[in-house]
C-alpha positions in Angstrom: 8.3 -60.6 -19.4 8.7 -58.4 -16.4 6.4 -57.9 -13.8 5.7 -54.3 -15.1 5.3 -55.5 -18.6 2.6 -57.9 -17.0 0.5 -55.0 -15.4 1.2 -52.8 -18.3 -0.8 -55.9 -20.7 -3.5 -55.7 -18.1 -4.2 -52.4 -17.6 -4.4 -52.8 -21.6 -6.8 -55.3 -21.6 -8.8 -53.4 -18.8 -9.1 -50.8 -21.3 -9.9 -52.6 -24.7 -12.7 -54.7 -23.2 -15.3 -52.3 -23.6 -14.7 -51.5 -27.4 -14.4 -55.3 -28.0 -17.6 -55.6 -26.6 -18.9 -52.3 -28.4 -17.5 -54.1 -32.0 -19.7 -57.0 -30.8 -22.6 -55.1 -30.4 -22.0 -53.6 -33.7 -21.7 -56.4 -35.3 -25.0 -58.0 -33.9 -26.9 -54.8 -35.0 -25.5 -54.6 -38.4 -25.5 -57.8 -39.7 -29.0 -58.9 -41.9 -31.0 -60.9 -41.0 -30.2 -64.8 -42.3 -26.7 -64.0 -42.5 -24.8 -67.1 -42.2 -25.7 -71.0 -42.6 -28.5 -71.5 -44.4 -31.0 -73.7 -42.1 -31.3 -77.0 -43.9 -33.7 -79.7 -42.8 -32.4 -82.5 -40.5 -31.1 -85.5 -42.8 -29.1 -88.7 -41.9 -25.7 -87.1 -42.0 -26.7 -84.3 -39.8 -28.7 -86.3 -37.1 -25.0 -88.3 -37.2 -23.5 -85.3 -36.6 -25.4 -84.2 -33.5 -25.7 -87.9 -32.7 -21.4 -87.9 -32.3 -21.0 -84.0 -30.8 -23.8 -84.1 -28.6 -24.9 -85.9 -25.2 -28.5 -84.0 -24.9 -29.4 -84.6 -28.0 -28.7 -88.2 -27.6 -30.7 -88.3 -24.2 -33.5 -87.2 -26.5 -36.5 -89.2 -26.6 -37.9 -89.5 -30.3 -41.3 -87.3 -29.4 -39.0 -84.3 -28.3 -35.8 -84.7 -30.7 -38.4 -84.0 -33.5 -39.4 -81.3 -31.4 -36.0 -79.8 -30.7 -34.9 -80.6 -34.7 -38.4 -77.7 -35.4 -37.3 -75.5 -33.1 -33.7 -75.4 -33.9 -35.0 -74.9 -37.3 -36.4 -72.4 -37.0 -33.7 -70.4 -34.6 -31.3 -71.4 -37.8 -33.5 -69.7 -40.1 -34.6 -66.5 -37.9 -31.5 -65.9 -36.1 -27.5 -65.0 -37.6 -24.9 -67.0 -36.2 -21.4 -65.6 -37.3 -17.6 -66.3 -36.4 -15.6 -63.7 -35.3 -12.0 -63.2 -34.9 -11.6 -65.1 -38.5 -13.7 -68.0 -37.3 -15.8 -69.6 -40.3 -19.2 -70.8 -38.7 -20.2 -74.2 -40.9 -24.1 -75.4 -40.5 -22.9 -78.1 -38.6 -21.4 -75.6 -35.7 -24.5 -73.5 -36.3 -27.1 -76.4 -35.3 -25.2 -77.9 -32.4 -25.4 -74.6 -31.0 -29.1 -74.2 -32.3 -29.9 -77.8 -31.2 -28.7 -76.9 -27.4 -30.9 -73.4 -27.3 -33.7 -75.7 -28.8 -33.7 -78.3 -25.8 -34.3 -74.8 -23.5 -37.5 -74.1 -25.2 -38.8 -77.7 -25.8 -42.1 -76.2 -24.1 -42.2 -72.2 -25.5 -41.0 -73.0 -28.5 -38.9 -70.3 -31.0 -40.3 -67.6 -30.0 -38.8 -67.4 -26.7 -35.9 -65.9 -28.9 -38.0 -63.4 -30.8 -35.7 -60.8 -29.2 -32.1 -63.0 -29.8 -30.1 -60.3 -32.3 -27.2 -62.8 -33.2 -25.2 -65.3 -31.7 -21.6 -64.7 -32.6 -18.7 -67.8 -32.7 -15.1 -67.1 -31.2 -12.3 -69.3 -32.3 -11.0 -69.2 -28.2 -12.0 -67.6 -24.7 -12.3 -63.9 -25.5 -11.5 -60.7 -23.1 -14.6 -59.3 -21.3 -15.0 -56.4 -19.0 -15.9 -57.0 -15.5 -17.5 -55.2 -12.6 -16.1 -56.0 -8.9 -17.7 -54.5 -5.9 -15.4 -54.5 -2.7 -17.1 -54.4 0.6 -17.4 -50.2 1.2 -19.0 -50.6 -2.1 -16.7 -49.1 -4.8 -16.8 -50.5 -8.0 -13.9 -51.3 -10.3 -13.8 -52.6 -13.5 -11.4 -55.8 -15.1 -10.8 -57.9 -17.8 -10.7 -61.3 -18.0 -11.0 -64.7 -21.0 -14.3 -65.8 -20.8 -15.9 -68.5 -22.7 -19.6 -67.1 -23.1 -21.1 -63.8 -22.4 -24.7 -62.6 -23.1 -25.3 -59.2 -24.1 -28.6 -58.4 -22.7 -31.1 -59.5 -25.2 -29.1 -58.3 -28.1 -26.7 -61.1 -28.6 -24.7 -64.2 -27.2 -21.1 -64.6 -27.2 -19.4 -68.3 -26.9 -16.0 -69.8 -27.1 -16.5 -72.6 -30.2 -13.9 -75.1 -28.3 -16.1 -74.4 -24.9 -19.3 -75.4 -27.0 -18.3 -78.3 -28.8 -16.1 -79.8 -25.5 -20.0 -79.2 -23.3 -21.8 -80.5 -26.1 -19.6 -83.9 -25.9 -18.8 -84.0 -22.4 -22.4 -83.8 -21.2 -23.3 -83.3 -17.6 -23.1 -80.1 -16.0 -21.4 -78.1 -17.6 -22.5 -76.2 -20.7 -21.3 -72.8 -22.2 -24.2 -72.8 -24.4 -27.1 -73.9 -21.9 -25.8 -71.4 -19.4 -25.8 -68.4 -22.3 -29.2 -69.1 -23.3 -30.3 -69.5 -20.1 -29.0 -65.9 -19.3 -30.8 -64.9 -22.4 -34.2 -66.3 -21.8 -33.7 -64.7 -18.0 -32.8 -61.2 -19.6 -35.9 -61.7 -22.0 -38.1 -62.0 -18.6 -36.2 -59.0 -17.3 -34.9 -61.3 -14.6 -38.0 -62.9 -13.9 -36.3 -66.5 -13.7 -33.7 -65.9 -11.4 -35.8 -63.1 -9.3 -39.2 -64.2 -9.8 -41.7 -62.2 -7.8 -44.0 -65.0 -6.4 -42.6 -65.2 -2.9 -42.2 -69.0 -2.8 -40.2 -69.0 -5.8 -37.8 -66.5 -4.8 -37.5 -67.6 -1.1 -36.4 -70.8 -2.6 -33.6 -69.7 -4.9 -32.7 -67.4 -2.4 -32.2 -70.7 0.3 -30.5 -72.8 -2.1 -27.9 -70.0 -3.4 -27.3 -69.3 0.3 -27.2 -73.0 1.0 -24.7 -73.3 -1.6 -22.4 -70.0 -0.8 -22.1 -71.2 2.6 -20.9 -74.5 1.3 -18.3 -73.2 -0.5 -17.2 -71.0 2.8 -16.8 -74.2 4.2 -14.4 -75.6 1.6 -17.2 -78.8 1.1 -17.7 -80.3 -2.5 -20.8 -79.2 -4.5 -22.7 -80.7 -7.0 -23.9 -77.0 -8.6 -20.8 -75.8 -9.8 -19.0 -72.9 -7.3 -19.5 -70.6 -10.0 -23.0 -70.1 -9.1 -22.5 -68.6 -6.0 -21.5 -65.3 -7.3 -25.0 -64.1 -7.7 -29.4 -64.9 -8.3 -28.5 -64.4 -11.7 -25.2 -66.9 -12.1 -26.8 -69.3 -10.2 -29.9 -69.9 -11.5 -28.0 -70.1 -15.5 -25.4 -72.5 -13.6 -28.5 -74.7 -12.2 -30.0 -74.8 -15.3 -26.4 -76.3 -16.9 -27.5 -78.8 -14.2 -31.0 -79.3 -14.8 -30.5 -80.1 -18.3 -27.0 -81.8 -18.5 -27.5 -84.0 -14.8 -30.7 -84.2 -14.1 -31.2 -87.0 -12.2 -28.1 -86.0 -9.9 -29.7 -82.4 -9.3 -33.2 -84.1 -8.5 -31.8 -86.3 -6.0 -29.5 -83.8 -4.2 -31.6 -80.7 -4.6 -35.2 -81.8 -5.5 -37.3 -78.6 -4.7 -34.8 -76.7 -6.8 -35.0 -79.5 -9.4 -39.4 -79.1 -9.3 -39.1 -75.6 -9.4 -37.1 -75.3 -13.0 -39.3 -78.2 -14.3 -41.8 -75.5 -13.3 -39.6 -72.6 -15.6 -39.3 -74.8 -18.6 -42.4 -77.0 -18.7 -40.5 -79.8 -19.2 -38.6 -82.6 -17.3 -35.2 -84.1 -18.8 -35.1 -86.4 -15.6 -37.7 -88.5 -17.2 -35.3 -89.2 -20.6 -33.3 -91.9 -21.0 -30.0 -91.8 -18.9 -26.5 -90.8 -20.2 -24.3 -93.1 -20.7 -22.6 -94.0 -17.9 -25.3 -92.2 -15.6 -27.3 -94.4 -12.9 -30.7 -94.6 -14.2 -32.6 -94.3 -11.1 -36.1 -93.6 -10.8 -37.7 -92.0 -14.3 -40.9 -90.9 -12.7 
């Protein structure tokens, strides 16, 4: 293919993000509600299931797995999750996904979803429409494969090979965890990532500074790069850290680590250790 061919596909893709993202929006206001899996209750083939697929729920101890199985319960039974693109969404790929938003709300419970319109299944990475800012300012849209997107508070977007490889992998990176987190952040109209108590803030503000100036410096990171782009990337990415490697963000970045025990009203640096994981301190 020839270079012009190239930019031609691009400029193509530029322009086609935003009705791909307008059929997603579609879809998430059209479809009923309880479309999809039905929500079953937990039995000894599906507890296997989660048990094989994924590392947090694992990590679980029994007080809060029975917790997180109610909760995810409930988000199966409230909430649609479809497949798009030809993608057939099973119960099992429904409740690891449910399962992961769950552990999020082990202290609010459901409700923090109330406002969740659907969360929809691609078979791949999907094209999304981007927004770059150059330095006078201007604005300029793009197009690039992503593997999760949240729509506001009207729906979540995820790449099914993204979620299941996270769910398995464990540590910090999560496709899910990040999405829901930018859900539950949208939900507080950015009131997790900008808080308005001054000591919150200031804090976030130090460690995403902290970090960008890291990664300036070409030095290794423990919160991915990612983060760095902005309040509202970084605190989704540090929450992929605060649940997947908890003891590792504790110990490199404790006052960011106390603060989102603070957000969730919960701390997964006093479960059992990953496999593999140092144990360290549990207190």
């Amino acid at each position: 293919m020839s270079r012009a061919d190239w930019a031609l596909l691009a400029a193509c893709a530029v322009l086609l993000a935003p009705l791909w993202l307008w059929l997603g929006r579609a879809l998430l206001r059209r479809a009923p509600a309880g479309d999809g899996p039905a929500a079953v209750p937990f039995g000894a083939a599906a507890r296997m299931q989660l048990a094989r697929d994924c590392a947090l729920y694992r990590r679980l101890p029994r007080p809060e797995r029975a917790r997180v199985e109610s909760i995810a319960l409930e988000l199966l039974a409230r909430h649609r999750f479809r497949g798009c693109e030809g993608l057939v969404v099973s119960a099992s790929m429904a409740r690891l996904v449910a399962v992961q938003a769950a552990i999020l709300v082990l202290a609010r419970g459901a409700g923090a979803y109330d406002a969740l319109g659907a969360v929809l299944l691609y078979p791949d990475e999907f094209m999304a429409s981007q927004e770059d800012v150059d330095e006078a300012g201007v604005v300029s849209d793009r197009a690039e494969p992503v593997a999760g997107q949240t729509l506001d508070t009207s729906g979540i977007l995820l790449a099914w090979p993204e979620v299941l490889a996270g769910a398995r992998e464990g540590g910090g990176y999560n496709v899910a965890v990040h999405e829901f987190a930018h859900f539950l952040d949208h939900a507080s109209a950015g009131a997790l990532s900008s808080p308005d108590d001054a000591v919150r803030r200031g804090l976030l503000v130090r460690e995403l500074e902290a970090l960008r100036a890291q990664v300036e410096r070409g030095e290794q990171t423990l919160i991915d790069p990612y983060a760095a782009m902005d309040e509202a990337e970084f605190f989704a990415v540090a929450s992929e850290h605060f649940i997947g490697e908890p003891r590792a963000l504790r110990s490199a970045h404790p006052e960011l680590h106390a603060l989102l025990v603070q957000c969730y009203g919960f701390d997964p640096a006093s479960w059992p250790a990953a496999p593999g994981q140092p144990a360290g301190p549990a207190g």
